[in-house]
C-alpha positions in Angstrom: -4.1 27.8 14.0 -5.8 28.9 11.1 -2.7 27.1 8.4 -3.8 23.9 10.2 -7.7 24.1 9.7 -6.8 25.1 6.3 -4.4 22.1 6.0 -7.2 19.8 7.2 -10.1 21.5 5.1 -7.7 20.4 1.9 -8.0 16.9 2.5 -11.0 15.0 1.9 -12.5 11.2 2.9 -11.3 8.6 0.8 -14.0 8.1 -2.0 -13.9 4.1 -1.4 -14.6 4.9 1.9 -17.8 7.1 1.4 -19.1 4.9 -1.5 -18.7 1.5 1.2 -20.4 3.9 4.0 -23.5 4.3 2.2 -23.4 1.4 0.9 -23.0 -0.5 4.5 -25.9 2.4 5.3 -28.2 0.7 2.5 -27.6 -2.8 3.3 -28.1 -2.4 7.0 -31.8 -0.7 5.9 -32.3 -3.9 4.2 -31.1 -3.3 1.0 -29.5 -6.2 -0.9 -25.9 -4.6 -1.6 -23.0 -6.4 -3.0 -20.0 -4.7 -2.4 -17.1 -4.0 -5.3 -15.7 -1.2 -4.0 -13.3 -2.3 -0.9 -9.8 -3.4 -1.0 -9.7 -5.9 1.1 -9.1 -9.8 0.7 -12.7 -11.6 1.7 -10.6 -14.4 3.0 -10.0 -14.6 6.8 -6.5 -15.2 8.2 -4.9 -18.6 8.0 -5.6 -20.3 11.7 -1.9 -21.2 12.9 -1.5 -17.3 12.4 -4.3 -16.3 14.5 -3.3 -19.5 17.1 -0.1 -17.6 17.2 -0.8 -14.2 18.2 -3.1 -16.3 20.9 -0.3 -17.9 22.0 1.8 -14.8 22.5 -1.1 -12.8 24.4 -1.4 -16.2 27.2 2.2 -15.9 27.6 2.0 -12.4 28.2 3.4 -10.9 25.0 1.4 -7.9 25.4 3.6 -4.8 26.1 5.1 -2.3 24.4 8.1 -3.7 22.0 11.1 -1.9 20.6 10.0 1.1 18.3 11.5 -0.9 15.5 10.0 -3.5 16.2 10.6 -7.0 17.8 14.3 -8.9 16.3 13.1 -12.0 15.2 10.3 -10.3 13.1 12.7 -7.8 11.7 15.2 -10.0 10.7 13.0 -12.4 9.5 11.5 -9.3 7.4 15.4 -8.6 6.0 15.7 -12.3 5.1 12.6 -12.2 3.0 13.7 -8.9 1.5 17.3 -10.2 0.6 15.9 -13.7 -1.0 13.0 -12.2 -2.7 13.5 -8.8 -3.7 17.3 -9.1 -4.3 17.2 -6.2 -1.4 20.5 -6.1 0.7 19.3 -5.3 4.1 19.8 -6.5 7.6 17.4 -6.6 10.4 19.1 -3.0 11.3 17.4 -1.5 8.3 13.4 -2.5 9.5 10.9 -0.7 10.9 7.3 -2.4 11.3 4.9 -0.5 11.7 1.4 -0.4 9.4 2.3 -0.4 5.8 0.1 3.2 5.0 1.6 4.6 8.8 5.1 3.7 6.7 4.2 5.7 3.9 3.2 8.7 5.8 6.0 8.3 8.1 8.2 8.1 4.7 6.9 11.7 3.4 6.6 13.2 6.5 10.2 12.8 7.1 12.1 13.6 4.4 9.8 16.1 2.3 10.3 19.6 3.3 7.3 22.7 3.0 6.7 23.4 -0.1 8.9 20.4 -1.9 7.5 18.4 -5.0 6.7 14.8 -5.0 6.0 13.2 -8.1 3.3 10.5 -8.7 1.7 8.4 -11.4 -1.7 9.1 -12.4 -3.8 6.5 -11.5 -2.4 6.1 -8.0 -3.5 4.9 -4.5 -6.4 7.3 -2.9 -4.0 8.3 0.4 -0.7 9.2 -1.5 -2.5 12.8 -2.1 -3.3 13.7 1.6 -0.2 11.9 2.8 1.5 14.9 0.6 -0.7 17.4 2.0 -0.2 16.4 5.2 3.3 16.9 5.2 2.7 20.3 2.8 4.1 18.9 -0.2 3.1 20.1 -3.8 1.6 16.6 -5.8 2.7 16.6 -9.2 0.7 14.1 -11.0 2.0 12.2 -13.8 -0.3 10.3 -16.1 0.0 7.0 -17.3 -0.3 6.4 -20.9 -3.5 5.5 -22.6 -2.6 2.7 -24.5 -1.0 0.8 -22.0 -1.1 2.2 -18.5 2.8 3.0 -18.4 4.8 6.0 -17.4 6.5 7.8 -20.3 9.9 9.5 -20.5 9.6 12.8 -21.7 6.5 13.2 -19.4 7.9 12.3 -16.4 10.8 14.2 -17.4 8.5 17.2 -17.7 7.0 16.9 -14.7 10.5 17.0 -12.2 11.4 20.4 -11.6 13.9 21.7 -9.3 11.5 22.1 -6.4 11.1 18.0 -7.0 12.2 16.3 -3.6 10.7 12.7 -4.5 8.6 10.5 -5.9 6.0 7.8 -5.2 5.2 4.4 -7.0 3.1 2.0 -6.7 3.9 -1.2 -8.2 1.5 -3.7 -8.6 -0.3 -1.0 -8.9 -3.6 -0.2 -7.5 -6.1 1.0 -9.2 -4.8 -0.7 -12.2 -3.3 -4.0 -11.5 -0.3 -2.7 -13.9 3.2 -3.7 -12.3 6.4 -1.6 -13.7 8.7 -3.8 -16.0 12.3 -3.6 -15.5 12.2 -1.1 -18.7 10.2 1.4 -17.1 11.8 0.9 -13.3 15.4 1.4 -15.0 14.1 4.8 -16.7 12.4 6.1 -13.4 15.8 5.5 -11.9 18.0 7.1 -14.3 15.9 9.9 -13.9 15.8 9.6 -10.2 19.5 9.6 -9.7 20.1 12.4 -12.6 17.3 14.5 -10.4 18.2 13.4 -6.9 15.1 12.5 -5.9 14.0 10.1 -3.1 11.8 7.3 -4.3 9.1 5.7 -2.0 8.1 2.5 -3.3 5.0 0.9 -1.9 5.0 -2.7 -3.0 2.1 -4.3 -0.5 0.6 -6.3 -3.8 4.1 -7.6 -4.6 3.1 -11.0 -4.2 -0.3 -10.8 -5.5 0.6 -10.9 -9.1 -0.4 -13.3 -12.1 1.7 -12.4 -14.9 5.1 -11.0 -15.4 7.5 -10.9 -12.9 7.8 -8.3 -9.5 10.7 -6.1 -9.2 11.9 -3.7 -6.3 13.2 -0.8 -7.7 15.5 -1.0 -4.8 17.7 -3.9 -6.3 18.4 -1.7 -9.5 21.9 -0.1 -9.1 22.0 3.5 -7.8 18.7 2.8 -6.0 19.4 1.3 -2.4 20.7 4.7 -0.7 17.3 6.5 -2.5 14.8 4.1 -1.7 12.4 3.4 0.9 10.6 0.0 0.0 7.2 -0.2 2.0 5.8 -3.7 2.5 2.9 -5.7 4.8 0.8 -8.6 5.4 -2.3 -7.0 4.5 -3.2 -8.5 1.2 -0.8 -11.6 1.0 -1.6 -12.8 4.4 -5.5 -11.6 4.8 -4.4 -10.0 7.3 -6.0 -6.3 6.7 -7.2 -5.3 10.2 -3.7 -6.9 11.9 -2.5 -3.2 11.0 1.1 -4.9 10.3 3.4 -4.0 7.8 6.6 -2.6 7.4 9.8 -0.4 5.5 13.2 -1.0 4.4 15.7 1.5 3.7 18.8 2.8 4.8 19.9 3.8 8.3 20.2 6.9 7.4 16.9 7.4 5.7 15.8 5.2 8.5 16.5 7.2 11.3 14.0 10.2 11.0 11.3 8.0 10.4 12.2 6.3 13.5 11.6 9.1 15.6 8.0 9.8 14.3 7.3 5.9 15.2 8.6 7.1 18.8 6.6 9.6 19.1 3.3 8.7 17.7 2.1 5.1 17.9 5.4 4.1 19.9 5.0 0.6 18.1 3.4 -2.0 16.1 1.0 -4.1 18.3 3.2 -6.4 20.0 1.2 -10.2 19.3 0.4 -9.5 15.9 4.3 -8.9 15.3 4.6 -12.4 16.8 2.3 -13.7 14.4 3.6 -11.6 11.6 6.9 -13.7 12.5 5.1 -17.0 12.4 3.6 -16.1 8.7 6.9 -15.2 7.5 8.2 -18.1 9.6 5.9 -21.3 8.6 6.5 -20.6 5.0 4.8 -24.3 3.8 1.4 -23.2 5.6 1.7 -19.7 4.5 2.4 -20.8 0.9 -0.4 -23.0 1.1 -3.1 -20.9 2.3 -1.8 -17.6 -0.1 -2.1 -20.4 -3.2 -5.3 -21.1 -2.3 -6.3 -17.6 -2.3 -4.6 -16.6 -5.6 -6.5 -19.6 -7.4 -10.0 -18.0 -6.0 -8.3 -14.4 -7.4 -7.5 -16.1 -10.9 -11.0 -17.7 -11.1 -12.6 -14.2 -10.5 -10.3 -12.3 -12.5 -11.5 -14.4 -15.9 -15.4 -13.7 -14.5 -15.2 -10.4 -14.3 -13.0 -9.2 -17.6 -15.1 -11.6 -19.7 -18.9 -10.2 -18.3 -17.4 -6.6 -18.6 -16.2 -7.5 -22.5 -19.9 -7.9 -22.8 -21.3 -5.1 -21.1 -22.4 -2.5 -23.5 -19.6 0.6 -23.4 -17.5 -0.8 -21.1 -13.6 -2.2 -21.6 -11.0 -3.2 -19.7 -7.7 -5.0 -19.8 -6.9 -8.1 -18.0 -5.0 -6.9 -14.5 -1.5 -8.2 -14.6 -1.8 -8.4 -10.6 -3.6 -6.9 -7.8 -7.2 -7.8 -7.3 -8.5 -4.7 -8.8 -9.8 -4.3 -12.8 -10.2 -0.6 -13.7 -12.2 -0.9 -16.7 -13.0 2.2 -19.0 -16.8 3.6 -19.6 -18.2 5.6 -23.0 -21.5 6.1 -21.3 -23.0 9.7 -20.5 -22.1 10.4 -17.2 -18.7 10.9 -15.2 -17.4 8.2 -13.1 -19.0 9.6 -9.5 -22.6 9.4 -11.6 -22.2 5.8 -13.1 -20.5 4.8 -9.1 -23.9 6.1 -7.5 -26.1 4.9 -10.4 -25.0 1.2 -10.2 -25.3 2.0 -6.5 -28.6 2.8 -6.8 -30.6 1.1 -9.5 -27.8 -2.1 -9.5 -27.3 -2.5 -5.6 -23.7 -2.2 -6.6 -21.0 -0.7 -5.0 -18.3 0.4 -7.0 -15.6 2.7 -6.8 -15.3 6.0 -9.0 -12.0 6.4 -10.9 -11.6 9.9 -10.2 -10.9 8.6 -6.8 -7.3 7.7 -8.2 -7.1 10.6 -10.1 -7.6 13.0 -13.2 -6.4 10.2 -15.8 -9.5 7.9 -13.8 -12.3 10.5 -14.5 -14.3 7.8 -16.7 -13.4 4.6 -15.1 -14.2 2.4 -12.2 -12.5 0.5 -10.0 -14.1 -3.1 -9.5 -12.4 -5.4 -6.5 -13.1 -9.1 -7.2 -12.1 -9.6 -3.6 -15.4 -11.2 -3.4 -17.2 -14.4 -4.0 -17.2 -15.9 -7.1 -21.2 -16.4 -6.9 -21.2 -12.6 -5.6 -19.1 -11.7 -8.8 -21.4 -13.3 -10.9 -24.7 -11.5 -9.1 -22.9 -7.8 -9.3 -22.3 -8.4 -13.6 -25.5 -9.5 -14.1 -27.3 -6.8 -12.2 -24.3 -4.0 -13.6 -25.3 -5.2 -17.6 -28.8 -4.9 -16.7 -28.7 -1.6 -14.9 -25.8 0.0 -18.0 -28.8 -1.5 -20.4 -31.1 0.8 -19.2 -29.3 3.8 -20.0 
């Protein structure tokens, strides 16, 4: 009993979750609060997906499914993974599930007690816990300064013979960095010559503006080591649908399986329906997802050109994502500059150090937000960073 309270007592709240809490907290006192902090597309799903999952709940599409998930979904999952990501999979390599339920189904798996898993610093809040959950030992991995990418000998440093696996994140989030073939083809090389298992969460893949996507998964030597974790979430505004899903092989796909059995059984049954119709009505989803991304591209060229001008701050134009993580010489750390725009700005923002060490004097700042909101939060951010 007591290893499991101390399990639990080593994993803390999400930090973009307690900044949004108070935040929420201030605005419902009255408090004029806009909200940079949440990772979460402020579009609402496309109609014919909604009209679909309404569809599937008057016929009666409401009971449980297949753990794996319903056929036409999966294989319609496979054909997207085969035409876009080069990833050579049939329907009998799916699970859906939720994409972050994937990822700690992943880990939980195939990571023994004790066993290493290596990850890039910046990463993804709930990679940490996930670990800790599962009683892995995080090696962290950081990024380089001068251009957010994963070197060689450091990476090389960092696997040890305890090293089981490794986790990426590409486009990446905090950072809106994607891996370029160059640095996927060294993390594999090393990944073969260590025999580690790679988890690859690629939920932004499509949200990208420069450059090109790549699932490390295509690269030779990669299929039998990969797990590539996927979802509607961002693409498809569909956040709260809770649908996503992972693609590996049988083999790897097996274990996971039987957590998915024996914990949330399966994915909920009419939003896999309309999960099927989003992959499915391609011209409408297309449609809707471009309108999105020319929002995204609008607000991306607001925000890095009022942050160029705010006294201390820098930041580099995101290659993808909706996320900027830009950089602060001001003196305070990044939890004290998150609460102080809080505060005096009526900002909410989300501490770097939430992402980890190498994010100790940056925030994260989602333009998943109004362009007229966008414009409010960096005037009243240069104002507040003027006063200090």
């Amino acid at each position: 009993m007591e290893e499991h309270v101390k399990r639990m007592l080593d994993v803390s709240f999400s930090a973009t979750m307690r900044i949004s809490k108070l935040a929420k907290e201030m605005k419902d006192g009255g408090e004029d609060i806009i909200s940079l902090a949440i990772g979460e597309p402020d579009f609402d799903t496309p109609d014919f997906i909604i009209e679909a999952a309404y569809e599937a709940m008057k016929e009666g599409f409401t009971h449980y499914t297949p753990p794996k998930g319903i056929a036409e979904l999966r294989e319609a999952i496979a054909e997207k993974s085969r035409k876009e990501n080069d990833l050579d999979f049939s329907s009998e390599n799916i699970l859906v599930t939720p994409t972050k339920h994937a990822i700690f189904m992943s880990v939980l798996a195939h990571l023994d007690d004790g066993a290493e898993v290596i990850l890039p610093d910046p990463a993804w809040v709930s990679y940490e816990p996930i670990v800790k959950f599962a009683d892995g030992i995080l090696r962290r991995v950081p990024v380089r300064e001068e251009d957010a990418r994963l070197g060689q000998e450091e990476l090389q440093e960092a696997i040890t013979s305890r090293a089981d696996m490794m986790i990426l994140n590409s486009p990446c989030n905090p950072t809106g960095k994607m891996m370029n073939k160059e640095e996927l083809k060294m993390v594999r090389d090393l990944a073969v010559d260590n025999d580690l298992l790679v988890v690859t969460d690629e939920v932004y893949e499509k949200l990208v503006f420069e450059g090109e996507h790549v699932s490390i998964a295509s690269l030779d030597g990669m299929r039998e080591r990969t797990i590539t974790v996927n979802g509607f979430s961002k693409a498809y505004a569909m956040t709260g649908w809770r649908i996503g899903w992972l693609a590996c092989t049988k083999e790897l796909l097996e274990n996971i399986a039987k957590i998915q059995t024996h914990s949330v059984t399966c994915a909920t049954s009419f939003g896999q329906k309309a999960a099927y119709v989003a992959l499915n009505e391609k011209e409408k989803s297309e449609k809707a997802f471009e309108h999105m991304m020319d929002r995204y591209r609008e607000r991306r060229e607001i925000v890095i050109k009022r942050l160029k001008e705010i006294d201390g701050f820098e930041c580099d134009k995101p290659e993808s994502t909706f996320y900027t993580f830009p950089s602060f010489d001001h003196d305070k750390d990044c939890m004290e500059m998150s609460m102080y725009l809080l505060r005096e700005a009526k900002v909410a923002t989300t501490p770097g150090s939430a992402f980890g060490d190498r994010g100790k004097k940056h925030l994260r700042l989602s333009f998943a937000n109004s362009k007229e909101n966008i414009q409010e939060a960096m005037d009243r951010i240069e104002r507040a960073v003027e006063k200090l």
